[in-house]
N, C-alpha and C positions, 0 to 999 in steps of 0.2 A: 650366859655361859657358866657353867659349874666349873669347880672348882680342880678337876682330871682333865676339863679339855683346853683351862687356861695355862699349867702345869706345862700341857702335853706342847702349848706352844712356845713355851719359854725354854724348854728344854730344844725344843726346833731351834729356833731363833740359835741359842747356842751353839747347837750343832751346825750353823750356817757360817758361824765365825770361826769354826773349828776352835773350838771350848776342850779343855783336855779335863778328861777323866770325869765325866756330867755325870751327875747320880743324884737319886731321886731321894728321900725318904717320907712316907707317910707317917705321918707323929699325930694327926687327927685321935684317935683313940688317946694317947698320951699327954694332951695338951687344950686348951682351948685359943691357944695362939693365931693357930693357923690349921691347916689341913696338909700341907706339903712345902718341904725344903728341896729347892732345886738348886745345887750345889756342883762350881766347875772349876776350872780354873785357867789363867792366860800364862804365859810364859813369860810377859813381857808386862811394863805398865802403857802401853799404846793397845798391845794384844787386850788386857783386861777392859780397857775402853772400850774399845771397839766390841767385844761382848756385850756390853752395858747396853752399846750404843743401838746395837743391832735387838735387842730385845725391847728396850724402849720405845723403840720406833716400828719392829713387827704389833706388839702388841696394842700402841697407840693408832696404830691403822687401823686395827678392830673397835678401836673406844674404850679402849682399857688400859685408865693410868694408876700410877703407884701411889698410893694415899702418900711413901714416906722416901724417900732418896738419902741413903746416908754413904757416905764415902767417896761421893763423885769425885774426881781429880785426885785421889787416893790411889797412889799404886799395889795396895797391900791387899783393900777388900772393899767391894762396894756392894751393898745391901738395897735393895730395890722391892718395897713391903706391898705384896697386891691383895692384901687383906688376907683372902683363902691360903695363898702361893708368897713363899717368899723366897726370894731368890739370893743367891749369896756367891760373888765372884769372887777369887781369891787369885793374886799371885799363888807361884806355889807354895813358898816359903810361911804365907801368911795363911797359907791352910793349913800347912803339916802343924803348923805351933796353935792355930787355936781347935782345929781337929774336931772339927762339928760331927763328924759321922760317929767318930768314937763316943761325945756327949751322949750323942742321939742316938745308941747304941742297941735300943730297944726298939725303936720305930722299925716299921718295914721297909726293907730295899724295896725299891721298887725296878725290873730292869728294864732300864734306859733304851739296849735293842729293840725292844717290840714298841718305841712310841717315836723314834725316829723317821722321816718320809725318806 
């Protein structure tokens, strides 16, 4: 699986849990990190769970785990490293203050409409 169609699932998975405000950035060109930040966020710390949860386990049905899990049981932000794809949930509060899309400000949007089912 390349690294646009793992992306495209995790952004799925998201939009399953109804994830607010899911946005993509491609930083490949910008980084040798990774290839794509998939970046959402829950309203709640059960809602950001349950994102987590539902993307861990879409993805792990295909055979694809996260080399790194940081924040599990964190209501602020949990990070979930799948090498190519890394995904970053936030409360909302813990997005506005650390504000990845502004960092990353350079990367590509990528729009989110055209990769949801």
């Amino acid at each position: 699986m390349n690294s646009f169609e793992l992306m495209k699932k995790a952004v799925n998975a998201a939009d399953d849990r109804k994830a607010i405000d899911i946005s993509v950035l491609h930083v490949e060109p910008l980084t040798t990190l990774c290839d794509y930040f998939v970046i959402c966020s829950g309203t709640s710390a059960p809602h950001v769970n349950a994102i987590y949860e539902e993307i861990d386990e879409k993805l792990s049905e295909i055979g694809v785990y996260p080399a790194s899990r940081q924040g599990v049981g964190n209501p602020g932000w949990v990070l979930l490293d799948y090498g190519d794809v890394i995904v970053h949930i936030f409360n909302e509060s813990s997005r506005e203050f650390y504000s990845i899309e502004r960092l990353w400000s350079d990367a590509e949007q990528i729009n989110v409409e055209n990769l949801t089912d």
